[in-house]
N, C-alpha and C positions, 0 to 999 in steps of 0.2 A: 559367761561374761558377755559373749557376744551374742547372744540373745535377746539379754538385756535390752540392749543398746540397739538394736533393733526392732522391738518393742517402742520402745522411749520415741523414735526416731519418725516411728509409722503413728504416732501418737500426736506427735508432735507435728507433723506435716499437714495431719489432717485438722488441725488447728488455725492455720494460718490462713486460708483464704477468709476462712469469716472473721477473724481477729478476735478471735473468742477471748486468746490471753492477753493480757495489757501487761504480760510481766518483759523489763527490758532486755531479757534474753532474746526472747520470742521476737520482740521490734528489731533487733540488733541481726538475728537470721533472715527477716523477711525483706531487710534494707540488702545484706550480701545478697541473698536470692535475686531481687530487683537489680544489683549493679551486674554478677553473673548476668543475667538475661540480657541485657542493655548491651554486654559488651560481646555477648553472643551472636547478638540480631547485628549490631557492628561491622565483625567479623565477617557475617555473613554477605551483610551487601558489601564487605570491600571485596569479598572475594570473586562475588558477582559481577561488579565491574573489572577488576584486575582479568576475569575471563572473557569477558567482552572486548576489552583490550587488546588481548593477544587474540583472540578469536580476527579481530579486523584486522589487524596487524596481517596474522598470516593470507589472510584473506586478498590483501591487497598485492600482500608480496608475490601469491600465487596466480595472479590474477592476469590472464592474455592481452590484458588492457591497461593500458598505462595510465597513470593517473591522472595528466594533463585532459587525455583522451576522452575520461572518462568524467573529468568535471566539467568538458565541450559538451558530451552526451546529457549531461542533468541539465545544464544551461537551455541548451538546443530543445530538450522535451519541457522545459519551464517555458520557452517561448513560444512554441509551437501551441502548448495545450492555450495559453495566453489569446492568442490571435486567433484560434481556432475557436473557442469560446467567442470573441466579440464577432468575427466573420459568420457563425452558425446564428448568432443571437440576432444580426442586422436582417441575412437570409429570412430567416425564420417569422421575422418583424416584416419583412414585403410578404412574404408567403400570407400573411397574415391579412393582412392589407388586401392585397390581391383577394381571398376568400371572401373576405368582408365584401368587396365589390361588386364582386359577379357573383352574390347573392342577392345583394339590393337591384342587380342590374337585368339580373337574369340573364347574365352572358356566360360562355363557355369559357376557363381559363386557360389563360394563354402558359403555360407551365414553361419556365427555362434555366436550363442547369441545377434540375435538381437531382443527387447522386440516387439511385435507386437500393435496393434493399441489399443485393449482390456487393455495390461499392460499399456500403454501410458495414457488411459484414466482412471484407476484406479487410478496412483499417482498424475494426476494435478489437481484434485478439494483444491479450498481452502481451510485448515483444522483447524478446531475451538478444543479448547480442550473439552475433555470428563472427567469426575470427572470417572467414570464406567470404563475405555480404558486410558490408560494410555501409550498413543501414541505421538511420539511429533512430528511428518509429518504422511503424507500421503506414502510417502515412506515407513516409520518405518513401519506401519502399514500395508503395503502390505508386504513389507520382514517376517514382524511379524507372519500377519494371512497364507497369501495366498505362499508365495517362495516354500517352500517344495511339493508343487504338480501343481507347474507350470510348465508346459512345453514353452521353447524359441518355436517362429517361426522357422520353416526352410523352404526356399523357397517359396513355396506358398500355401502349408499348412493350413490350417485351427485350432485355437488353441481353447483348452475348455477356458469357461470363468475364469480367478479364481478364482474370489470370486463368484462362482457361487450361493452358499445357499445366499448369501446378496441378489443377483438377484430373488430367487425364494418364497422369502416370501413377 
């Protein structure tokens, strides 16, 4: 008996993608098939988000940083990337100007405050927070530690590194 039925079933299944039967049994199992699925795939993204939920959830509860703190921190790097974008972009627009010039002019450029490749690579690593350093970029942190005995490039120059003790231990 249950072979049969097994038979009939594997017979039957492989019927259905191409609609081969038009009998209303066959429309009647491929509509439950279809609602199954529907409420399968469902299922699935609630549970997806319901993990994502408590995934944040514990995330925040476990988290060294308080929330207030840490919605200053998203603020403070949305202004920061903000101003630092139109201040690069003005820079960058005389940098420009200046090039243009003392090519037409055939003069030597007068080059000032611009950061060299050392400062360049100081503030672009990605920055995690420090419970110890209470930094909220990589910038902050360089203006913080290292600005006061930075020297800008001039020309072609060679500049000290400035966080040179981070480099030497």
């Amino acid at each position: 008996m249950g072979l049969g039925r097994k038979d009939r079933c594997s017979t039957t299944m492989r019927k259905l993608p191409c609609l081969q039967d038009k009998d209303p049994d066959m429309q009647d199992l491929l509509k439950e098939l279809q609602a199954q699925s529907q409420v399968a795939g469902w299922g699935l993204i609630a549970l997806a988000v319901i993990g994502l939920m408590v995934g944040t959830s514990i995330h925040y509860c476990r988290s060294p940083v308080s929330f207030m703190q840490l919605k200053f921190w998203k603020i403070s790097m949305k202004q920061e990337c903000e101003k630092f974008t139109r201040e690069a972009t003005s820079n960058a627009a005389k940098l420009a100007e200046m090039n243009i010039k003392c090519f037409f002019e055939h003069s030597l450029p007068k080059y000032k405050n611009i950061p060299n490749c050392q400062d360049w690579q100081q503030i672009s690593p990605l920055y995690t927070w420090n419970l110890h350093e209470q930094y909220y970029s990589m910038l902050h942190k360089y203006v913080c530690l290292g600005m006061s005995n930075r020297p800008f490039s001039e020309g072609n120059e060679v500049t000290a590194t400035t966080l040179g003790f981070v480099d030497a231990v």
